[in-house]
N, C-alpha and C positions, 0 to 999 in steps of 0.2 A: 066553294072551297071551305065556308064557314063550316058545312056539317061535316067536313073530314075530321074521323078520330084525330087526336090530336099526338097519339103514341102514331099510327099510320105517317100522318103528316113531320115527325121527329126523325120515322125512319125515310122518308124520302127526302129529308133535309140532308141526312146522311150519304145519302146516293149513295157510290161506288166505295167510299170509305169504310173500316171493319167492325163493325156494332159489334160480334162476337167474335172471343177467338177462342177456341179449344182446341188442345192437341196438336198445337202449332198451325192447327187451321183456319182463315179469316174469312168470316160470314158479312157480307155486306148488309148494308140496311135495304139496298134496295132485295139483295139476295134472300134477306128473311122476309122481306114481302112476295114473293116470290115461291117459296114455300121449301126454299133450299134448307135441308134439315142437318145442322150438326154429329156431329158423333158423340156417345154416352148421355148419361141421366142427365143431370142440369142444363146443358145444352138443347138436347131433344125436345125437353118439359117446354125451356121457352120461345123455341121454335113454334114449336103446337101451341103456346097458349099465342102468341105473335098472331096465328092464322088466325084462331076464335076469334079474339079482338078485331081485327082487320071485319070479321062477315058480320058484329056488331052494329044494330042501325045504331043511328048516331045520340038519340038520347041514352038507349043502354050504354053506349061504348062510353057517355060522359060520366056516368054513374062508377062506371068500373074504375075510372083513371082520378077518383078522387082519392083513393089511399094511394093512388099510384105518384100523386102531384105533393103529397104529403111526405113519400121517403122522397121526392125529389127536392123539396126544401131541403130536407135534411142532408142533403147527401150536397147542396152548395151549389156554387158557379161551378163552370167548367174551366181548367180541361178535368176530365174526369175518366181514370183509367180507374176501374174499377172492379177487383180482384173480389170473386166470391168462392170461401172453402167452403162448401155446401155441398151434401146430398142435396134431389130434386123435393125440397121441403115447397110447402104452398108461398111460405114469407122469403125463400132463395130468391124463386120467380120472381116475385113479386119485386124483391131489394133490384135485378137486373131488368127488370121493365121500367123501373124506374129513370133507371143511370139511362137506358135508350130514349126514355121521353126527355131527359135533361141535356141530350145528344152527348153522353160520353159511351166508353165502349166498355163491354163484359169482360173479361176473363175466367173463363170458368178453369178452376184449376182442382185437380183432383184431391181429394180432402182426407182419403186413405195415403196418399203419399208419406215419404219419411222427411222430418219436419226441416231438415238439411233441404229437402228439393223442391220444399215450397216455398225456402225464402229464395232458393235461389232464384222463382219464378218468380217471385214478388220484385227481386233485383233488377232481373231482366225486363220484365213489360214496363218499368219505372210505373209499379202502383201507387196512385193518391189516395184511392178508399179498398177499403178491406172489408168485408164481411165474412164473418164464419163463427162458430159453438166458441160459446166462452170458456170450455175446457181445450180447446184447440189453442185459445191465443195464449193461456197461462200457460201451457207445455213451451208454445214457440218464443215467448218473451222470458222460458231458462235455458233456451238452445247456448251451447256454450261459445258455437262458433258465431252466433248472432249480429255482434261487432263485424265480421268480415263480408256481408254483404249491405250491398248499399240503397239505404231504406230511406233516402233524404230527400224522395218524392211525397214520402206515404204523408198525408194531411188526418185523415180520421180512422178510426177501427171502428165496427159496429159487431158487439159481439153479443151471441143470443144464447139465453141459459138464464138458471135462476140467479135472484139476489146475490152479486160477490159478494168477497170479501175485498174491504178496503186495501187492506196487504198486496192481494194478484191485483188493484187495478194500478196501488201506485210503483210493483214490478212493471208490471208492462207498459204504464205512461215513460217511465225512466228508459228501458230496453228499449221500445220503438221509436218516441220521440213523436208521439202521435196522440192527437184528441180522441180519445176512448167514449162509447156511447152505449150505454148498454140498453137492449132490448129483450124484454121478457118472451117468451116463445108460447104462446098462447093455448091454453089447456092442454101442452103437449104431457108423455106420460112422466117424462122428465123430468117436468114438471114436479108433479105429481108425489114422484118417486124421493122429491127434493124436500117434497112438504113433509111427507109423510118420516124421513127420517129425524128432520130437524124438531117434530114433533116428540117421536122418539127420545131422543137426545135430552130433549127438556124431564121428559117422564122420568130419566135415567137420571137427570142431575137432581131431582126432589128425592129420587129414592136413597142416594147417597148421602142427603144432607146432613144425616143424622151423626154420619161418623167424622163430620167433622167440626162435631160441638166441642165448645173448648180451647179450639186449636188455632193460634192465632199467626198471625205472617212474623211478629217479631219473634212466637219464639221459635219459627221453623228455622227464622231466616238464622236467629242466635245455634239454635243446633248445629246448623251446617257446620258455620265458621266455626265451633270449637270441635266438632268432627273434622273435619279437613286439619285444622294445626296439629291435634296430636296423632291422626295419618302421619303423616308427615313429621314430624316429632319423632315419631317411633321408625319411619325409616332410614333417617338422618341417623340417628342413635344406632342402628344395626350397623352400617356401613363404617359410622365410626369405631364401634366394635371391633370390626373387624381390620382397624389399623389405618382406612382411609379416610380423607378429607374433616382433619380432625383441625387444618391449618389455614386458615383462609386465605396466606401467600405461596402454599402451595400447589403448583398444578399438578392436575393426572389426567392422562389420557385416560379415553374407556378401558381400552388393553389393556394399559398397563394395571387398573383399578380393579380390573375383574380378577386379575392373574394375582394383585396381591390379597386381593378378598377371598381368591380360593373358592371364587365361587362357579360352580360347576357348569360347565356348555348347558346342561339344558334349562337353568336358570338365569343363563344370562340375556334372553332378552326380558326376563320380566324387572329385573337389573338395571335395564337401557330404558324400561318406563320410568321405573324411580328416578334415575338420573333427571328424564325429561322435565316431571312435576318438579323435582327438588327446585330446578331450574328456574321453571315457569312462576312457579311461587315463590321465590325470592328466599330459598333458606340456603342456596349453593348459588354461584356465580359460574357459567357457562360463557366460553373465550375463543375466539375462531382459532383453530390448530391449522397444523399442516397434513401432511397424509394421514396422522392416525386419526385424524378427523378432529376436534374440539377439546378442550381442556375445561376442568370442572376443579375450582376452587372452594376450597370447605368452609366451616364455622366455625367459633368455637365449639370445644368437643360437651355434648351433653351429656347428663348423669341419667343413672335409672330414675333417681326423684324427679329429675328436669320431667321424665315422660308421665310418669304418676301424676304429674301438677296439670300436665297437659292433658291427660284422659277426664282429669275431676269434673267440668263444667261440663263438657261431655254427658259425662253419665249424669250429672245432675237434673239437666233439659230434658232430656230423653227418658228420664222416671216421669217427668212431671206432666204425662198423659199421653206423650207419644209411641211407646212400645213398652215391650215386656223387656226384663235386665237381660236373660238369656240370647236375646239378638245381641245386642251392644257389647255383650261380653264375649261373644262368639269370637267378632273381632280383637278383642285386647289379647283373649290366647292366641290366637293367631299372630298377634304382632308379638306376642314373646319367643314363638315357635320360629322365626323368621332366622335369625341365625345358623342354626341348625340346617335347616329347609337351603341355604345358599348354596353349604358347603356339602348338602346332600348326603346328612346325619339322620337325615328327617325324610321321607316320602311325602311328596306334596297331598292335601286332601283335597275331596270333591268341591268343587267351585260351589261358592253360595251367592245370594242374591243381595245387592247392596243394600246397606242399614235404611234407608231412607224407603225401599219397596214394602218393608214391613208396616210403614208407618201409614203410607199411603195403601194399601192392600185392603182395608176396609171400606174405604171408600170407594176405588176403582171396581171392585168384586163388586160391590151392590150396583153400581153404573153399568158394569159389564151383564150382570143377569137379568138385570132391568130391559140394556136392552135385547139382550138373544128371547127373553123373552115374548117385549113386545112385535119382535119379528113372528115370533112363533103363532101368537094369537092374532094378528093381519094374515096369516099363509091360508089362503083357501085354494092351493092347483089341487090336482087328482092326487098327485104324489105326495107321501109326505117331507116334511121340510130337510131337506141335508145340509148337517150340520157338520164342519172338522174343525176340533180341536189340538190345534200343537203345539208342544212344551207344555203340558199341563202338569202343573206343580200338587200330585198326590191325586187320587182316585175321586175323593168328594169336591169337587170346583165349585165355581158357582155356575159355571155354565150349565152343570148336570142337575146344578139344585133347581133354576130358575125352568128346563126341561124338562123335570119330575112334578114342579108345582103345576105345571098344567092340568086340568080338567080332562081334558083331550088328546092322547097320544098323537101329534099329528108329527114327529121329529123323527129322524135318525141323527143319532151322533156318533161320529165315528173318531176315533182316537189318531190315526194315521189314514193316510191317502189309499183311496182303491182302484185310481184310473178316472174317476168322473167327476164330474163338476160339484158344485156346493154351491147352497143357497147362504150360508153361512161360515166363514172361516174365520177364525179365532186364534191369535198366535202372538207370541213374546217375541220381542226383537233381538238380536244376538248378534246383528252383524251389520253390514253397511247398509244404508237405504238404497241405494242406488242397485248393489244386485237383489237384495232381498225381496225388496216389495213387488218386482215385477215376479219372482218365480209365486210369491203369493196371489198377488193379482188374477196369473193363468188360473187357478184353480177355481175362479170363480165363476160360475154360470151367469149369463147374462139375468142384471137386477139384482147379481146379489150384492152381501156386506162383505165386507171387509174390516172385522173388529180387532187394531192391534196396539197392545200393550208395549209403550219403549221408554226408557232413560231417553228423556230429551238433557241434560245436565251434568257437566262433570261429579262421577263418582269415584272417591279416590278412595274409599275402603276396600273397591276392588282390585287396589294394588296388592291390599295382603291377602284378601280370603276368595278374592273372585275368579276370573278367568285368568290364566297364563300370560293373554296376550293384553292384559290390562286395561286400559278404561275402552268400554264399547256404544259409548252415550254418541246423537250427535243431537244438531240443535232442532227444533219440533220445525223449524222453516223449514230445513233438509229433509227431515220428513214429507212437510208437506209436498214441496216439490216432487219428491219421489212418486208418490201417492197420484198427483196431478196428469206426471211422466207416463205412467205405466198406463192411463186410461178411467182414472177415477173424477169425475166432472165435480165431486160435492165430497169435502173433506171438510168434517168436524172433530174441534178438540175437545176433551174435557179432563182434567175441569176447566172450566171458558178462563179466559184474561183474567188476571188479575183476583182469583180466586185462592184464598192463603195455600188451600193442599197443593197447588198447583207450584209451589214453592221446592216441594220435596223433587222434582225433576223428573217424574214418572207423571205418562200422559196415554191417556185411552185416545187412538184415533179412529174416528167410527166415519167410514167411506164406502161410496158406492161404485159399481161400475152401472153402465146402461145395458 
């Protein structure tokens, strides 16, 4: 009995009990020695590798079950119900040959599923270990519904992929409640694909470096705050103008507020933003109403100086290396035109882009061409590389410059979508992450980027000069989650942590799919 494998002799420990279950089907141990073969990939794989091992003479077979004795440390005492979301990978097998030599039992559960009907599997078999792609479990530890199935078995996660981030691992210790283990997936292309951006990424933050000499966190952080107060200054001030909440023991409803402001249906939700910042920023007090919903108490009433004094620092900081006056003043006419523009004296104009993108725009442009670039000179298929660019702001980008400095025409760039896939997609964000990034994501051929420019940061200059429906920033996590959601395993930011540009609230996300 000594020279029986010792994975053979685990399964016959096992006897009539379920070593595997797929598809609601239970494979005994004595049945996988037996030669009873599962249904689909991971199942099948270790079925058939089960047999090879069994016809193993016995010093090969011990040779084999040394990595195999090594995830079975890892993988603890028993009981061990042990859930793997895997394609038929060599290290899947491997992670469930193990759980069988430590006599727990497989689940192999389908890893294309929708992340809803994998936990509810995880729920149902009462899983203690998990294995599956560490872009899997950071999707399934933002599942919204996550709280409502009951994961109070699960002991360890073993998830495979390149280096996390610290960020998705202390999401999903918190979501699951489980010891997290990460294992690198060995020369896969994935790999590979992981190096090669993160490399990228680096070449792209040398080549920005330059535009942001000078430029320090205090005085981005000091710009903000006196941008934001005289926004806000200068909203407060219109509104008083126009006869409301000039008293701060006065209440108004919305209704009523709009109707004395005379301010037209189709400016009244951009109206219903101001209200909300006035609110949130503490220059107006907001009071739970009855059906006309909320009451909004004023200030004292401010003068045009009052707003003068408040644009001055403003424009001060922002001469002193940050933009040209023409941006900054863009907005001060804009906030004079505001009155007019309510009572719809005025015809709204084309939305521009918040004061703080200008500032950041040399630095992001050189990041960004740096890297379309270095995608360009790694592209060796037969085809050449396709590129789409949307929202592009004027005909000379830098995508086109960083495209043209090639040597080598090997790109298409296309300005609009034509039905096919992209090696490279490049786009400004406009709208919520959650539907945006995936219609972006579809356009991507498998391996390619996904390079996108977005306001992570409240932007409140775009209450007077920006979009209608006022501020469209959210925060760079909600990105990344998105980004995560949609199928992207490797999402980098830049500028990295704690870098002063990164202050201005515009962030380049450069992600892959497989």
């Amino acid at each position: 009995m000594a020279s029986t494998p010792a994975l053979v002799s685990a399964l016959r420990e096992l006897g009539d009990r379920p070593a595997v279950v797929a598809d609601g089907r239970a494979i005994s141990g004595i049945g996988l020695l037996l030669g009873v073969s599962p249904p689909g990939g991971l199942p099948r794989a270790l079925a058939e590798r089960v047999a090879e091992h069994a016809a193993l003479p016995p010093s090969a077979a011990r040779a084999a079950e040394e990595r195999l004795r090594y995830w079975a440390g890892v993988l603890g005492p028993p009981p061990i119900r042990h859930t793997v979301l895997h394609p038929a990978t060599d290290l899947a097998v491997e992670l469930a040959l193990a759980t069988l030599l430590a006599g727990g039992t497989v689940h192999c559960t389908d890893p294309d599923q929708r992340p809803e009907q994998q936990l509810a599997a995880l729920a149902a078999n009462r899983t203690t270990h998990l294995s599956l792609p560490s872009a899997l479990l950071w999707r399934l530890s933002r599942q919204p519904g996550l709280a409502e199935h009951d994961l109070a078995a699960l002991r360890l996660v073993l998830h495979v992929g390149p280096e996390p981030r610290q960020d998705d691992v202390y999401a999903a210790v918190d979501a699951l409640g489980a010891v997290l283990a990460h294992v690198r997936a060995p020369r896969s292309q994935a790999e590979a694909a992981d190096r090669r951006l993160r490399a990228d990424a680096e070449t792209a933050t040398a080549a920005a470096w330059k535009h942001s000499i000078g430029v320090t966190a205090e005085q981005i952080t000091g710009f903000g705050a006196h941008l934001d107060r005289a926004v806000l200054a200068a909203l407060l001030h219109t509104l008083q103008q126009a006869g409301v909440l000039t008293d701060p023991t006065r209440g108004w409803s919305e209704p009523e507020l709009l109707a004395t402001a005379l301010v037209t249906p189709a400016q009244r939700p951009r109206v219903g933003r101001w209200l909300d910042a006035l609110a949130r920023h503490g220059l107006i007090t907001r009071q739970v109403g009855g059906a006309q919903g909320p009451f909004f108490h004023g200030a004292p009433e401010l003068t045009a100086a009052d707003v003068r004094e408040a644009w001055r620092p403003a424009v001060e900081t922002w001469a002193d290396g940050l933009g040209t006056a023409p941006v900054l003043d863009r907005v001060r006419r804009g906030a004079l035109r505001l009155p007019r523009l309510l009572t719809g004296e005025e015809a709204p104009r084309p939305a521009a882009a918040p004061v703080r993108w200008a500032a950041a725009r040399g630095y992001l442009g050189a990041a960004l061409g740096a890297l379309v670039r270095a995608t360009a000179e790694a592209h060796d298929g037969p085809q050449p590389l396709r590129v789409l660019e949307l929202d592009r702001d004027g005909t000379e980008t830098a995508v086109a410059r960083a495209l043209a400095a090639r040597p080598r025409q090997n790109a298409d760039h296309h300005p609009a979508p034509d039905g096919g896939r992209y090696d490279v997609v490049v786009a400004t964000a406009a709208g919520r992450p959650e539907e945006e990034v995936p219609a972006l994501v579809e356009q991507l051929a498998p391996g390619g980027r996904l390079l996108l420019l977005a306001p992570v940061t409240e932007q409140l200059d775009l209450l007077i000069t920006g979009d209608p429906r006022g501020l469209t920033t959210h925060p760079a996590d909600r990105w990344r989650a998105a980004l995560t959601a949609a199928g992207c395993p490797t999402v980098l930011t830049l500028p990295a942590d704690g870098h002063p540009m990164g202050l201005l609230g515009q962030e380049l996300f450069a992600a892959r799919v497989d």
